[in-house]
N, C-alpha and C positions, 0 to 999 in steps of 0.2 A: 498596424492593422486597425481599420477600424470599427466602432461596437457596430454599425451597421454589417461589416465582412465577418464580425464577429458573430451575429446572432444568423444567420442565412448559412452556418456551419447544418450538414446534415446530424441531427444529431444522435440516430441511431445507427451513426455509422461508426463504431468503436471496433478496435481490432484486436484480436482474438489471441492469446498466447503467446504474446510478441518472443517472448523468450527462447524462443523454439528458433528463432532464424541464428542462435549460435550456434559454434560447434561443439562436439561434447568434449566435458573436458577432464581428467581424468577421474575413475569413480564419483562425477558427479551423480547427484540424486536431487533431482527439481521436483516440484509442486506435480502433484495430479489432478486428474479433470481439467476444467475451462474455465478462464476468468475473461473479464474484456478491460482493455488498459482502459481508465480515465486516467486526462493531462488538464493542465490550465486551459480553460475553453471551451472543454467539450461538450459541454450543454449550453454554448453562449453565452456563459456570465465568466465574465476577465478575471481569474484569482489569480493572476502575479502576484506574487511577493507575499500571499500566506495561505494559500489555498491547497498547499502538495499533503498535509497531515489528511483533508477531507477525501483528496482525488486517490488516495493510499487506503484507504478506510473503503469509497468508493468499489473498487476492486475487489479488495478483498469480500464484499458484500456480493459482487458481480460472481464470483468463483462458488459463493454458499450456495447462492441461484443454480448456478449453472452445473455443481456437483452434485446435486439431487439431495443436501442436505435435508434431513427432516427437522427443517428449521423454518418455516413461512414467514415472510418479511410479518413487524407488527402493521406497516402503514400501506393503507389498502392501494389497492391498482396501483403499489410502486416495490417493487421487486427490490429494488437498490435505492434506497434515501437521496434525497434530495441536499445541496448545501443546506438548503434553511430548514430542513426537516430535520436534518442531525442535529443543528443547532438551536431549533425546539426540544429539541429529545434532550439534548444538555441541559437546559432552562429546566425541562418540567419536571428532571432526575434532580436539580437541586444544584447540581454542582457549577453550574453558569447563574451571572446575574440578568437581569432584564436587557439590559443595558448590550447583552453581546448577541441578542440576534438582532440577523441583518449587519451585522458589526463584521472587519474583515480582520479577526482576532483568530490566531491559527489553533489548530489543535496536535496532542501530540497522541505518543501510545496509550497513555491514560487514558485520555478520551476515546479515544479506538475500543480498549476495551469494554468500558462501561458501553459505549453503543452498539455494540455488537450483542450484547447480553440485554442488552431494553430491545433493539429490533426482531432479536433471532433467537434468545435465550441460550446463547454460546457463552462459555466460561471461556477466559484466556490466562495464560500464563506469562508473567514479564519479567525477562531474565534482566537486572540490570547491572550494567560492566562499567567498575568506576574510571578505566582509563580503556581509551582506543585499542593502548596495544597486547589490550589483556581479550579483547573479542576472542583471541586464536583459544583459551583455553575453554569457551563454550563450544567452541564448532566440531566436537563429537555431537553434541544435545542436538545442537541445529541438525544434523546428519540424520537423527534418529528421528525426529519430529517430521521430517520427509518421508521415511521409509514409512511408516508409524501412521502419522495423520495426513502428510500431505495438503497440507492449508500455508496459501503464500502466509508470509510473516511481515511486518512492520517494523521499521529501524529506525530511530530519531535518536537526535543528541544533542549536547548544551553545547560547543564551540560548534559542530558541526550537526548545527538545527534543521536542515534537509531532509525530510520527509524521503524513505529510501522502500519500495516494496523489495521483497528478498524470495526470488523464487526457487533458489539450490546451493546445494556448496559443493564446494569442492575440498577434500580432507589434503589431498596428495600436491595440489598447486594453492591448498589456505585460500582459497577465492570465493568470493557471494556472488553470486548471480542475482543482480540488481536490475528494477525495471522502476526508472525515475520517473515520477510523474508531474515533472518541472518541462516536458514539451507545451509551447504552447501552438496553437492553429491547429489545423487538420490534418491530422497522422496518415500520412496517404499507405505506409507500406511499416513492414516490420525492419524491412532491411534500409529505408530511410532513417527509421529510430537508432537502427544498430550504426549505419554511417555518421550519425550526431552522437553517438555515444551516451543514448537516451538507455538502450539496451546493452548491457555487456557484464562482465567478469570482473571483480574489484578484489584484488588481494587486498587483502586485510592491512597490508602495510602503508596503504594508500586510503584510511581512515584516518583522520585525527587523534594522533596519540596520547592526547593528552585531554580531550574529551570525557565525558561519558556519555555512557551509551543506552538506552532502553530497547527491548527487543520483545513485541508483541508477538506471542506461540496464540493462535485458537485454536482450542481444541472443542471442533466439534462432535456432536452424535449422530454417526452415522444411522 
């Protein structure tokens, strides 16, 4: 594709709850309210290969919006940050050098949270799982954080460094309902994301077991 087909992307055409075109699966418990997926591209700038930690961050900012949180973006007439606006917000919080805006240096759950808490003043909690196949002993927490707050979640990891949003689980089939944001081009449908398997159910056994894991909770105020 190219930047020219790249940039002529409509770009408030982002789609809505992708997650919802699965089938339910058993005592699942997913996200409440509305979030809109961002992927690689969708505001015409290419972040292949390090952009999914922003496009994950992105959403979840889309969901604060769209949940009627009483959180108001800090950055005026922009509701959901911009790439280079988060990573100002890194620079001016301290924790980024100069050196990395405009730079295509990814970020992970750390970063997630502290921006979330400079744009929104949302606090977050980070469960971190020293090995893949120990996820399964948090996913009661996960369970309740759904019932409870209802705010997608964040998943990154060191072998398996894939920026993962997490909209549900599942206790009785051990599954996360994951919503990647490694598409790239124009997302025409929910059920194209689900046939690429952008959308879908990830038992736990099919993470890297030998990873670790970090897992971004916000908890916001309603």
């Amino acid at each position: 594709m190219t930047a020219k087909e790249l940039n002529a992307f409509p770009k408030e055409r982002l789609l809505v709850n992708v997650h919802t075109i699965l089938p339910p699966e058993p005592d699942a418990v997913m996200c409440k309210g509305q979030y809109l997926y961002y992927h690689y591209g969708c505001d015409g700038i290419d972040d292949r290969g390090w952009g999914c930690g922003y496009r994950t961050l992105q959403t979840i900012c889309s969901w604060i919006e769209n949940f009627n949180v009483s959180a108001p973006c800090k950055v005026k007439n922009s509701p959901v940050p911009s790439l280079h606006q988060i990573q100002t917000a890194l620079f001016e919080m301290g924790d980024k050098p100069k050196s990395f805006l405009n730079s295509k240096e990814w970020i992970g759950t750390f970063e997630t949270c502290l921006c979330l808490d400079f744009f929104y003043n949302i606090s977050c909690k980070v469960i971190h799982v020293t090995k893949g196949s120990e996820v399964k002993e948090y996913l009661k927490e996960l369970h309740s954080h759904f019932v409870i707050t209802g705010s997608p979640l964040m998943m990154g990891g060191e072998m398996d460094n894939a920026s993962k949003g997490i909209m549900g689980v599942s206790l009785t089939n051990q599954a996360l309902l994951v919503v990647d944001p490694h598409y790239f081009g124009e997302a025409l449908s929910a059920e194209e994301l689900k046939e690429k398997g952008f959308v879908k159910w990830m038992p736990l056994e099919q993470l890297c077991p030998e990873s670790f894991y970090n897992i971004c909770l916000p908890k916001p105020h309603h």
